[in-house]
C-alpha positions in Angstrom: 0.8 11.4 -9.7 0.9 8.4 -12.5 0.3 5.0 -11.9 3.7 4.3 -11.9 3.9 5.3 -8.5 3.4 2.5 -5.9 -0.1 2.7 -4.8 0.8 2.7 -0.9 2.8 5.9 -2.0 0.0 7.1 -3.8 -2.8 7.0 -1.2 -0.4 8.2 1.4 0.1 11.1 -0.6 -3.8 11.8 -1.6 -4.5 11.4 2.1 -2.3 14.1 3.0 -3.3 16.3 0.9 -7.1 15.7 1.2 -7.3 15.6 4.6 -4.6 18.2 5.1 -1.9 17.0 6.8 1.9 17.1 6.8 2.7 14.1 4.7 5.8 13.3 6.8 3.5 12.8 10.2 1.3 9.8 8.4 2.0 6.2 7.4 0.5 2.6 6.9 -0.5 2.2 11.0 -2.3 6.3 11.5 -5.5 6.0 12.0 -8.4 7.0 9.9 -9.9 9.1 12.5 -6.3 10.5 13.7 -6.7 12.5 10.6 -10.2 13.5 11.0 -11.4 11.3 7.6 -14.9 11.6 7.0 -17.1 10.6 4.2 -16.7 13.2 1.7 -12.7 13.1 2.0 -12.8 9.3 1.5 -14.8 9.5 -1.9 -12.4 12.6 -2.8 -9.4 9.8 -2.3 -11.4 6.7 -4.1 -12.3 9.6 -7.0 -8.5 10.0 -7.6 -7.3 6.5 -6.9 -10.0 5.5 -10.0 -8.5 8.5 -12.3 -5.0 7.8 -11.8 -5.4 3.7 -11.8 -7.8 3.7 -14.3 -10.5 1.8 -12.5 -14.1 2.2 -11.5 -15.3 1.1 -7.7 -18.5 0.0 -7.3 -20.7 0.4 -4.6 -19.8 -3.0 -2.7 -16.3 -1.9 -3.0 -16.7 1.7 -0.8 -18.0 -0.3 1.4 -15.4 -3.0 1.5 -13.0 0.4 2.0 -15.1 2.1 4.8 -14.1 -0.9 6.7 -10.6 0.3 7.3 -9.3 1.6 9.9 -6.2 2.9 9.2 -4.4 4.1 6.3 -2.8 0.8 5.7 -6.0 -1.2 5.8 -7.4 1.4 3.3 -4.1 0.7 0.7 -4.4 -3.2 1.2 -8.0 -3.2 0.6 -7.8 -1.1 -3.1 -4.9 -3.0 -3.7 -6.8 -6.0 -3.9 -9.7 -4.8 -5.2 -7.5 -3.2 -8.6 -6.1 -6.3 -8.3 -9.1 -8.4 -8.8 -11.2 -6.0 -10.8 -7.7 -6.1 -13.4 -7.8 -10.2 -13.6 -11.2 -9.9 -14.5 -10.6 -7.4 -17.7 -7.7 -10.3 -18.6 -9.2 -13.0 -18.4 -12.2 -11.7 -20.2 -9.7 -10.6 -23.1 -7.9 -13.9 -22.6 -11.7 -15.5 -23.3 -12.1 -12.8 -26.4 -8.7 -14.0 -27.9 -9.6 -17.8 -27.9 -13.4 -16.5 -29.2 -11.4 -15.1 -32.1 -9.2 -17.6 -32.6 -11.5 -20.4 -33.4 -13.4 -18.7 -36.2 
């Protein structure tokens, strides 16, 4: 799995595997507890999401994810969260390149 791979394909497949299910019997609308997702399932799911996407999730977002209540709620919710956490690292190297720039 790279991160070339569309995220909602991504988790869909992670999900399967970590929670052991035929990938082919999940999408976007099954429900988290359909598949029997507890605690240490989701963090084995966040721990490979931030491997493969190369981000780290704090605290505040876990909770942000344990929010959702099915699998599609769980992919919008990293989405935006890689999403924001992303337009922070370029605007800070946006703010680094002007820094430099005026020396």
């Amino acid at each position: 799995m790279t991160e070339q791979q569309p995220l909602g394909e991504f988790l869909l497949g992670v999900v399967a595997a970590v929670c052991r299910v035929d990938p082919l019997s999940i999408d976007r609308r099954t429900s988290l507890l359909d598949i029997h997702m507890d605690s240490l399932t989701f963090v084995s799911i966040l721990t490979q999401t931030e491997a493969v996407y190369g981000v780290a999730f704090s605290a505040s977002d876990t909770v942000d994810f344990f929010g959702a209540n099915e699998i599609g709620d769980l992919i919008d919710a990293v989405q935006r969260t890689i999403t924001r956490k992303r337009e922070i690292v370029d605007e800070s190297a946006g703010n680094t390149a002007c820094t430099h720039s005026r020396s």
